[in-house]
PQR file of N, CA, C, O and H, with PARSE charges and radii, in Angstrom:
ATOM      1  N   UNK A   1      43.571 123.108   7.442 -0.4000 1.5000
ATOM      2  CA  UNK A   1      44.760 123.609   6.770 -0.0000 2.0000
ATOM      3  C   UNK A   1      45.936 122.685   7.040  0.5500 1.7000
ATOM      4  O   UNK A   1      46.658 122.266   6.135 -0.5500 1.4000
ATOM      5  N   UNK A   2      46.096 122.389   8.300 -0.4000 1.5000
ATOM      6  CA  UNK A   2      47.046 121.073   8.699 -0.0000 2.0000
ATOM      7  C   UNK A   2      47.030 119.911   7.698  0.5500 1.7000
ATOM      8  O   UNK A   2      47.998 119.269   7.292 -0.5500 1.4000
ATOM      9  H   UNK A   2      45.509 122.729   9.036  0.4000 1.0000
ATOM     10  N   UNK A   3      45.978 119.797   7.442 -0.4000 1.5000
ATOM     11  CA  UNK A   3      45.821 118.952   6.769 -0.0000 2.0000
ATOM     12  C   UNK A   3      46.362 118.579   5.153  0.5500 1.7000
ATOM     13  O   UNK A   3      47.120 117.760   4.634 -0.5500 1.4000
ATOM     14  H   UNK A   3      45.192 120.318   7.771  0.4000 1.0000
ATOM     15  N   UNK A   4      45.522 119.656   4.736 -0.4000 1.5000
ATOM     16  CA  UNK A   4      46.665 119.839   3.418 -0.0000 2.0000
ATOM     17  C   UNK A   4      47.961 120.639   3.141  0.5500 1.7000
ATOM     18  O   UNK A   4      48.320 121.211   2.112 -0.5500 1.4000
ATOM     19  H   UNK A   4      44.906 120.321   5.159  0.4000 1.0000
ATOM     20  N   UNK A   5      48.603 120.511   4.427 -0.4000 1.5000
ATOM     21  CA  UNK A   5      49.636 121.379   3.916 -0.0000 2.0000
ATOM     22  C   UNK A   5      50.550 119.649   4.385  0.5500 1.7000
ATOM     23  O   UNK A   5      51.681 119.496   3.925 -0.5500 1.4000
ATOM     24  H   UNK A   5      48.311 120.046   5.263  0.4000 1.0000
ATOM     25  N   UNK A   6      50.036 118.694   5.130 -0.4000 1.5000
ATOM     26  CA  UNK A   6      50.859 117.515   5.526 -0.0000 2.0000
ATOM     27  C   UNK A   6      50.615 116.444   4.124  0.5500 1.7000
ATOM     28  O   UNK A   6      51.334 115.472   3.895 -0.5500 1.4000
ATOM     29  H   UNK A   6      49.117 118.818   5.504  0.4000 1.0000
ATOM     30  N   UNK A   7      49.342 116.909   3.200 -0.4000 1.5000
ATOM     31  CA  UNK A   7      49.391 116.445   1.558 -0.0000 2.0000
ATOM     32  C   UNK A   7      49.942 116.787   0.907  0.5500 1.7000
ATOM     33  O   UNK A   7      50.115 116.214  -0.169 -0.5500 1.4000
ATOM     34  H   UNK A   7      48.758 117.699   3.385  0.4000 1.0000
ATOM     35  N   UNK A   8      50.512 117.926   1.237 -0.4000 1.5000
ATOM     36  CA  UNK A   8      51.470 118.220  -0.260 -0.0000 2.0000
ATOM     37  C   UNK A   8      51.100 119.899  -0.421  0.5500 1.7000
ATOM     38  O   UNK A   8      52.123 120.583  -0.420 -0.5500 1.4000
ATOM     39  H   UNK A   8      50.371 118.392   2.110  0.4000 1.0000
ATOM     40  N   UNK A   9      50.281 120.400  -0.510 -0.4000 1.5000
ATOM     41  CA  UNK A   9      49.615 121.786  -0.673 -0.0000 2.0000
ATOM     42  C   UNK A   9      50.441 123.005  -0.713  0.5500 1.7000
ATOM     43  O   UNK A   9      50.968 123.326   0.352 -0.5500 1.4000
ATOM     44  H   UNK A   9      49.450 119.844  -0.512  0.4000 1.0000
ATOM     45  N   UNK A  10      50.624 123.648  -1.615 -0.4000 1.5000
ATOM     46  CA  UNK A  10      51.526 124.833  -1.936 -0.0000 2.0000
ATOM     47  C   UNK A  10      50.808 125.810  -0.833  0.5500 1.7000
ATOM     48  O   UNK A  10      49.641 126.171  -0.983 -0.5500 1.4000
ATOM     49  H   UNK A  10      50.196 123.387  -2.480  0.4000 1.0000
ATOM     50  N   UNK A  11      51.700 126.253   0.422 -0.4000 1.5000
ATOM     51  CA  UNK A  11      50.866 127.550   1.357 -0.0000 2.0000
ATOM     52  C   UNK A  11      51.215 128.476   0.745  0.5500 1.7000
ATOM     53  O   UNK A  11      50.440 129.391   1.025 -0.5500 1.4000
ATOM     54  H   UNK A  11      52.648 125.960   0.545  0.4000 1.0000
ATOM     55  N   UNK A  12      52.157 128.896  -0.151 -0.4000 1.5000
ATOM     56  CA  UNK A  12      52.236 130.369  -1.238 -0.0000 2.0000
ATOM     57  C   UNK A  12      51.231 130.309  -2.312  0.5500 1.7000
ATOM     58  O   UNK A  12      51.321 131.198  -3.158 -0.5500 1.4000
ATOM     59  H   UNK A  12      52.786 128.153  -0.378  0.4000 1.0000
ATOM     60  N   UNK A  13      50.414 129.554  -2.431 -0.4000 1.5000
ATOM     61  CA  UNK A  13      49.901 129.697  -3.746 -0.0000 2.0000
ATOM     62  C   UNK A  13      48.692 130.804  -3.339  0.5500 1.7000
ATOM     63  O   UNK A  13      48.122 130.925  -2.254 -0.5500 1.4000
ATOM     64  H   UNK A  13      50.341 128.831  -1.743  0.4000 1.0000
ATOM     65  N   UNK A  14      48.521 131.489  -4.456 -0.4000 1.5000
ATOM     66  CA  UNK A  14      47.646 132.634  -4.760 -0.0000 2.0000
ATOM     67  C   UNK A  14      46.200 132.350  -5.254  0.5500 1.7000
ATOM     68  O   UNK A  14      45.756 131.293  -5.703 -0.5500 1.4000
ATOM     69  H   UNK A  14      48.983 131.390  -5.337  0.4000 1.0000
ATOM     70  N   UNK A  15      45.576 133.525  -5.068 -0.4000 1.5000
ATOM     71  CA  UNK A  15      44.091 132.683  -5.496 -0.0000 2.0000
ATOM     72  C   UNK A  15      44.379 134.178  -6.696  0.5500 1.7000
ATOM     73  O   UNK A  15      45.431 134.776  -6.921 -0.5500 1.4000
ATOM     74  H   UNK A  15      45.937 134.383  -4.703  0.4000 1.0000
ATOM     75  N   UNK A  16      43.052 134.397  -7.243 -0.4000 1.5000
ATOM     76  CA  UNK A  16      43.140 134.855  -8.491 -0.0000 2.0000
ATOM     77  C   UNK A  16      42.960 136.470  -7.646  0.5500 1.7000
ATOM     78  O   UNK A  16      42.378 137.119  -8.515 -0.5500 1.4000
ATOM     79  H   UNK A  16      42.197 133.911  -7.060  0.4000 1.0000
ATOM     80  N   UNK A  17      43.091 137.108  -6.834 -0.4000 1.5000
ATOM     81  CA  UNK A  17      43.528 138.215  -6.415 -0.0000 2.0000
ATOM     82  C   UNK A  17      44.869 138.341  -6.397  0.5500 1.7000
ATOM     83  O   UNK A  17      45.358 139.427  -6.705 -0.5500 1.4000
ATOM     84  H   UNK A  17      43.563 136.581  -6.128  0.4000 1.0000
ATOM     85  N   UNK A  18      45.643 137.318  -6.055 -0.4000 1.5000
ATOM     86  CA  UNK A  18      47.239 137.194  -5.645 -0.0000 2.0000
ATOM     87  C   UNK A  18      46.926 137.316  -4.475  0.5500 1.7000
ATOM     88  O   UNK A  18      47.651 138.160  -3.949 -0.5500 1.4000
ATOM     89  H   UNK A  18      45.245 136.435  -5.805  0.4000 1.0000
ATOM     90  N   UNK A  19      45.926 136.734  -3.527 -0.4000 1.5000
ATOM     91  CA  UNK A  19      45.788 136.371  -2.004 -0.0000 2.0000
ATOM     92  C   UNK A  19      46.514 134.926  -1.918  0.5500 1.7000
ATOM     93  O   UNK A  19      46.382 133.912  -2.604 -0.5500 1.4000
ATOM     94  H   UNK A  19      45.337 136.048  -3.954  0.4000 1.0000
ATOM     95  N   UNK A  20      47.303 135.221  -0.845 -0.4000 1.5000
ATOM     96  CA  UNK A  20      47.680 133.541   0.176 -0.0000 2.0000
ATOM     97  C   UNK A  20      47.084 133.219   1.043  0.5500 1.7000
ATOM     98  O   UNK A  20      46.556 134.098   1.724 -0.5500 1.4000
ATOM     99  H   UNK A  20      47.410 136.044  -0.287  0.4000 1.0000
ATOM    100  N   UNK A  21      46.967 132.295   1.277 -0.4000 1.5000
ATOM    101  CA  UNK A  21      46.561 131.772   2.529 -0.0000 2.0000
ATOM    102  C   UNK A  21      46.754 132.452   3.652  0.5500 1.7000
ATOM    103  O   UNK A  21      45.883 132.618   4.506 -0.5500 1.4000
ATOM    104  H   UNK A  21      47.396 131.581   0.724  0.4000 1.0000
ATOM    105  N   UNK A  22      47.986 132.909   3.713 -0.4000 1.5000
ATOM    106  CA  UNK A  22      48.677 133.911   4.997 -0.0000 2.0000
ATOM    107  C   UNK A  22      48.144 135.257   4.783  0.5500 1.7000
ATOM    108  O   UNK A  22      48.186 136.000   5.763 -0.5500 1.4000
ATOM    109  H   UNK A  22      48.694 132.774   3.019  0.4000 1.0000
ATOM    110  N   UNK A  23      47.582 135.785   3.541 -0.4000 1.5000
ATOM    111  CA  UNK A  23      47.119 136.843   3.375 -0.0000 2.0000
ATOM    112  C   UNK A  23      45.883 136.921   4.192  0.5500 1.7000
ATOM    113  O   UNK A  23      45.860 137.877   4.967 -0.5500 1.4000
ATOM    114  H   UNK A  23      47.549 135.181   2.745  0.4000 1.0000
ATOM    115  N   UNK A  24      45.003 136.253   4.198 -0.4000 1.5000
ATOM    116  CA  UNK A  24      43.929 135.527   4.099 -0.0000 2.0000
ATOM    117  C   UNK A  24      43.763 135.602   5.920  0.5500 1.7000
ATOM    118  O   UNK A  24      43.280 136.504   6.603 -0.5500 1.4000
ATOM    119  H   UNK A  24      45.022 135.476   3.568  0.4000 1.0000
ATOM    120  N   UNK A  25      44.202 134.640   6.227 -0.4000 1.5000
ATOM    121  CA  UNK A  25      44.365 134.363   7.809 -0.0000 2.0000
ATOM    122  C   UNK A  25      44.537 135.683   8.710  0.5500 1.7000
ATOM    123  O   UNK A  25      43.921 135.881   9.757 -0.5500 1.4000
ATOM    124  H   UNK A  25      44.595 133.906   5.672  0.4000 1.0000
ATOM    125  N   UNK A  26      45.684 136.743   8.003 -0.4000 1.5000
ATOM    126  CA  UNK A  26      45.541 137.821   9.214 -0.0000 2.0000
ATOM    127  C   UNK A  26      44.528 139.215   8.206  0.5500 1.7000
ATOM    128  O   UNK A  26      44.603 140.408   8.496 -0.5500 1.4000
ATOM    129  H   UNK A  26      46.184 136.582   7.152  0.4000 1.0000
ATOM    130  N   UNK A  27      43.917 138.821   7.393 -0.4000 1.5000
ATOM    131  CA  UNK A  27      43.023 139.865   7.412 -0.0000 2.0000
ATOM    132  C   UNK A  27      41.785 139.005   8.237  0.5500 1.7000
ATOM    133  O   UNK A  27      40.781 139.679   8.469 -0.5500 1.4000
ATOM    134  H   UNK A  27      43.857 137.851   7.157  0.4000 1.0000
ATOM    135  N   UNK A  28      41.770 137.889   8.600 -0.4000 1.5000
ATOM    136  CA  UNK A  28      40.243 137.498   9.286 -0.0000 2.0000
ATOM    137  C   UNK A  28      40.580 137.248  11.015  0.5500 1.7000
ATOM    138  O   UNK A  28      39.805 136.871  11.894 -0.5500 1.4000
ATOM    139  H   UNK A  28      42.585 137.341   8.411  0.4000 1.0000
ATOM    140  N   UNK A  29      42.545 137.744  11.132 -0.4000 1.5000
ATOM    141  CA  UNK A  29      42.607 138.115  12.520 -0.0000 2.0000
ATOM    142  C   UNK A  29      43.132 136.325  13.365  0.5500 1.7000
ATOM    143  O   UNK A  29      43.313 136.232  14.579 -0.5500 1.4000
ATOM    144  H   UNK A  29      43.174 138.050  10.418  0.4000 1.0000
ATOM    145  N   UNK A  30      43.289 135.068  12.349 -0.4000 1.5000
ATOM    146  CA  UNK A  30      43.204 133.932  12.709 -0.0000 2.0000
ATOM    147  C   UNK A  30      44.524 133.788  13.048  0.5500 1.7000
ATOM    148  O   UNK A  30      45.370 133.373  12.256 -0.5500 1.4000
ATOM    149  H   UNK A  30      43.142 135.144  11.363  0.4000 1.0000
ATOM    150  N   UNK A  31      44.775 134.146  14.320 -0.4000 1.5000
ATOM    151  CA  UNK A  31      46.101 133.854  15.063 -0.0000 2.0000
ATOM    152  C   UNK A  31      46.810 132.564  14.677  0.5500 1.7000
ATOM    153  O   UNK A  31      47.790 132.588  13.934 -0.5500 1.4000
ATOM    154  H   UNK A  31      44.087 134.483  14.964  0.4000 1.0000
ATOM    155  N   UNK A  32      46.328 131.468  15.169 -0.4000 1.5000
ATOM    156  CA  UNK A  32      46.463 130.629  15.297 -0.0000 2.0000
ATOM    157  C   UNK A  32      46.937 129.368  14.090  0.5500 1.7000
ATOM    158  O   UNK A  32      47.562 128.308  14.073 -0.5500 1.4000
ATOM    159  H   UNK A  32      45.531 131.449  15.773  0.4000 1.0000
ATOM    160  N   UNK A  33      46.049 130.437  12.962 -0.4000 1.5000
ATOM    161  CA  UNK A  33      46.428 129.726  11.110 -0.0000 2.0000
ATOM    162  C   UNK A  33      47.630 130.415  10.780  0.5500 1.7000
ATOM    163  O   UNK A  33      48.528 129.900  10.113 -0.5500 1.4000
ATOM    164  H   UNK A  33      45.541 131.298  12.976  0.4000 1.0000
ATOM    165  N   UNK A  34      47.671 132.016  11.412 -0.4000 1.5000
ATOM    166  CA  UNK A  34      48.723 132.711  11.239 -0.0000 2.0000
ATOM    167  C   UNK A  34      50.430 132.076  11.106  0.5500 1.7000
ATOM    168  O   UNK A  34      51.409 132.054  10.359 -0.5500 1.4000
ATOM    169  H   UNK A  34      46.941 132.434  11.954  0.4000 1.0000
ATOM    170  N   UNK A  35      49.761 131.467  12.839 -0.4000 1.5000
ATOM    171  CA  UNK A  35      51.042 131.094  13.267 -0.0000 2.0000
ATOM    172  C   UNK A  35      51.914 130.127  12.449  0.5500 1.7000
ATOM    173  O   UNK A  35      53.056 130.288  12.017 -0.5500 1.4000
ATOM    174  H   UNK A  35      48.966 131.484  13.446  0.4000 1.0000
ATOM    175  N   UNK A  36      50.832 128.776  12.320 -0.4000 1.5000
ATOM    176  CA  UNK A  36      51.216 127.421  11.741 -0.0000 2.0000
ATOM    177  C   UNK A  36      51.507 127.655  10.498  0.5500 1.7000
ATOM    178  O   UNK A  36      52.243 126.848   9.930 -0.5500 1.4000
ATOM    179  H   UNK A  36      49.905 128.646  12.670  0.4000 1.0000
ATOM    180  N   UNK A  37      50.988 128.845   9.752 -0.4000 1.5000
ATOM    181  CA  UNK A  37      51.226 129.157   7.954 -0.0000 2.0000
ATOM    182  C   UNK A  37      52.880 129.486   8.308  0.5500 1.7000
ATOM    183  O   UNK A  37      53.679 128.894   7.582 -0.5500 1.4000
ATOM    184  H   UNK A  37      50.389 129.500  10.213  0.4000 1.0000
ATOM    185  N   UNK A  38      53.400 130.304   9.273 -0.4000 1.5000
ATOM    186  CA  UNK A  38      54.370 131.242   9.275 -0.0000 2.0000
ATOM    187  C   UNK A  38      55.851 130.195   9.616  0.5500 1.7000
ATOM    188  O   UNK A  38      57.034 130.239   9.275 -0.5500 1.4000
ATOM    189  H   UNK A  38      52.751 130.785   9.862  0.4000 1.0000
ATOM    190  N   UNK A  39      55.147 129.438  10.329 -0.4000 1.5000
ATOM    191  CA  UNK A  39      56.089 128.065  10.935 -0.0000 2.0000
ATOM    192  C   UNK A  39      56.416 127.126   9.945  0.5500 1.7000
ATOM    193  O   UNK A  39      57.535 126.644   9.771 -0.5500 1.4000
ATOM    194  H   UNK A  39      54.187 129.403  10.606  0.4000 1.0000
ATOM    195  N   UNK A  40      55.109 126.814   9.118 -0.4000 1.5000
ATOM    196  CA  UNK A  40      55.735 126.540   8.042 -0.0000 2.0000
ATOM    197  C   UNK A  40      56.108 126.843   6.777  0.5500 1.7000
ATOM    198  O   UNK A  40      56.179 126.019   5.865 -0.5500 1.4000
ATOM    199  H   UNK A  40      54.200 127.206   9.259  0.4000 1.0000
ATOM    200  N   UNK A  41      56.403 128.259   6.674 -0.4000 1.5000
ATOM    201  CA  UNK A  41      57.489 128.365   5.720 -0.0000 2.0000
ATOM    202  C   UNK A  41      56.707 129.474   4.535  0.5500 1.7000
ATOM    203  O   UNK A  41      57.024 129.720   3.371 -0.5500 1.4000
ATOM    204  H   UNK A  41      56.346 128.928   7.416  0.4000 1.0000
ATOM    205  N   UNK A  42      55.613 129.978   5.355 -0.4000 1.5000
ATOM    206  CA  UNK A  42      54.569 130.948   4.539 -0.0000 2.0000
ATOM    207  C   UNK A  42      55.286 131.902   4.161  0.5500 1.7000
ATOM    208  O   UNK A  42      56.044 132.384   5.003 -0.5500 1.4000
ATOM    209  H   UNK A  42      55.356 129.778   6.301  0.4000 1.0000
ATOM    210  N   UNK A  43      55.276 132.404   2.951 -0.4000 1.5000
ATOM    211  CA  UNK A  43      56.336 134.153   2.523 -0.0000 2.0000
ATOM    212  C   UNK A  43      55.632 135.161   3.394  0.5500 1.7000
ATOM    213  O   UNK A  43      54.769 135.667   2.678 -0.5500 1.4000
ATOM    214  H   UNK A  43      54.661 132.013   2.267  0.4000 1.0000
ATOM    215  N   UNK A  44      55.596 135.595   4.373 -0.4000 1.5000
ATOM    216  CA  UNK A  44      55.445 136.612   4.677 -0.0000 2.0000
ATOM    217  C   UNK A  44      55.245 138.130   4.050  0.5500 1.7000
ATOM    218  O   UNK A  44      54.448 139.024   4.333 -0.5500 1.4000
ATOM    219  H   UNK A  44      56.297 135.184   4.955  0.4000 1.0000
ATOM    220  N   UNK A  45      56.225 138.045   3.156 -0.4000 1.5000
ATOM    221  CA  UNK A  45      56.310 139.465   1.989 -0.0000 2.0000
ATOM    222  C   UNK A  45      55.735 139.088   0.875  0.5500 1.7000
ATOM    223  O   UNK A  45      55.672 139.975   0.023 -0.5500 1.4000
ATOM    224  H   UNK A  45      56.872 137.318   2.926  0.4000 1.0000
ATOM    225  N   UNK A  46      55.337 138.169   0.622 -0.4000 1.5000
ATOM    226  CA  UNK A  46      54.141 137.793  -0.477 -0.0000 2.0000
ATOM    227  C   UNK A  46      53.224 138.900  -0.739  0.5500 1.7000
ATOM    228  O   UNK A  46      52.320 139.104   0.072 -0.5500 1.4000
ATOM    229  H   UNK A  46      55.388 137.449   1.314  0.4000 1.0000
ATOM    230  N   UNK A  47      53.396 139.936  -2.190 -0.4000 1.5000
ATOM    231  CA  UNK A  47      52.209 140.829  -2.061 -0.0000 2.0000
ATOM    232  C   UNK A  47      51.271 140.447  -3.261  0.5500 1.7000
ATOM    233  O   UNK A  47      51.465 139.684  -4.207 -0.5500 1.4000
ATOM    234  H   UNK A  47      54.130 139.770  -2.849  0.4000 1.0000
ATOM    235  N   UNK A  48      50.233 141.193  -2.934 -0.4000 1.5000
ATOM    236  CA  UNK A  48      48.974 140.696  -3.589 -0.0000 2.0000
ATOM    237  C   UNK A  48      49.639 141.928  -4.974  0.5500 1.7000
ATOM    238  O   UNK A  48      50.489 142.794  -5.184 -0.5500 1.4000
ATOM    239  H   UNK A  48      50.075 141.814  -2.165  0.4000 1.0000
ATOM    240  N   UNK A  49      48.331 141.071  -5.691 -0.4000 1.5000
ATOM    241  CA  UNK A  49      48.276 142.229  -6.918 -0.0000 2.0000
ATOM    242  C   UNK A  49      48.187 143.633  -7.286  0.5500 1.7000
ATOM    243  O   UNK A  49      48.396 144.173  -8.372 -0.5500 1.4000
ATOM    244  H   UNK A  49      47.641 140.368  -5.521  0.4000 1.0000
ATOM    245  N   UNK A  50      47.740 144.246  -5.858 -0.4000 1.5000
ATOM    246  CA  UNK A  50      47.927 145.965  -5.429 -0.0000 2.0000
ATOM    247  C   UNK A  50      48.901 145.890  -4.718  0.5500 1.7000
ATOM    248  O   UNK A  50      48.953 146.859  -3.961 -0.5500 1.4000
ATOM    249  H   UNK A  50      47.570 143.807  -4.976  0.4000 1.0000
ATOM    250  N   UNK A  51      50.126 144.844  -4.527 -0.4000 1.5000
ATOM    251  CA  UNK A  51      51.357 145.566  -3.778 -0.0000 2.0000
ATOM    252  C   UNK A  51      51.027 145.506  -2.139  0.5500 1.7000
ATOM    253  O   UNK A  51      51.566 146.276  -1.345 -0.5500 1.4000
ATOM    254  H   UNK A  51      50.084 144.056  -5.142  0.4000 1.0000
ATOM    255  N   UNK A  52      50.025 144.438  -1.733 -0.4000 1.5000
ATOM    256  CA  UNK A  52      49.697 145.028  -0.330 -0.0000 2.0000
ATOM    257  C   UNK A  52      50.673 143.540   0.141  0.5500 1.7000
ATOM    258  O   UNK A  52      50.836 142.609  -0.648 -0.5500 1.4000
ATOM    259  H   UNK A  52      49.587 143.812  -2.379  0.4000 1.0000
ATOM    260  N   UNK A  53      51.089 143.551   1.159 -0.4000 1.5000
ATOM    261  CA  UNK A  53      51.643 142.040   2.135 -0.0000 2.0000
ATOM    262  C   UNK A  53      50.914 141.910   3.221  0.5500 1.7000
ATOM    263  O   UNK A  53      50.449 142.857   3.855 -0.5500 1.4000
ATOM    264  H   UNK A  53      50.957 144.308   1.799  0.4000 1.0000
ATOM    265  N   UNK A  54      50.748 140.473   3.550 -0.4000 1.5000
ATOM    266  CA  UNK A  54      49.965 139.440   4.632 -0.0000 2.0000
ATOM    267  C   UNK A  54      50.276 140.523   6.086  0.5500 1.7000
ATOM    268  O   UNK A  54      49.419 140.538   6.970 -0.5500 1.4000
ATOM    269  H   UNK A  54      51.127 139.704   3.035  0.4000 1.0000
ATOM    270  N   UNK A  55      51.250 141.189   6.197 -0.4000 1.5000
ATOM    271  CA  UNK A  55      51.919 141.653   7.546 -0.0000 2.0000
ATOM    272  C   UNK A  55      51.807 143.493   7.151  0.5500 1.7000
ATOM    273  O   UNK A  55      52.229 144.324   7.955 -0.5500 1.4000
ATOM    274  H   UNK A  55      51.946 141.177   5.480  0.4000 1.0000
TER
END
């Protein structure tokens, strides 16, 4: 993920649920992707297509 987010890589972008990346990371509990998504600049209140948010 470091990786493409130091290419250029949109971390808000949605997949065809309206999942983020940050969505993504704390439903699989990944502290650590959590963190670095959140540090850099991840929406937090980003909700999916049922209205749910990453937090």
């Amino acid at each position: 993920i470091r990786f493409l987010v130091e290419q250029g890589a949109n971390i808000n972008k949605i997949d065809n649920q309206g999942k983020t990346p940050l969505f993504i990371a704390c439903r699989k509990g990944n502290e650590s992707i959590i963190r670095f998504l959140v540090e850099q600049g991840a929406d937090i209140n980003k909700d999916t297509m049922d209205g749910i948010t990453p937090l």
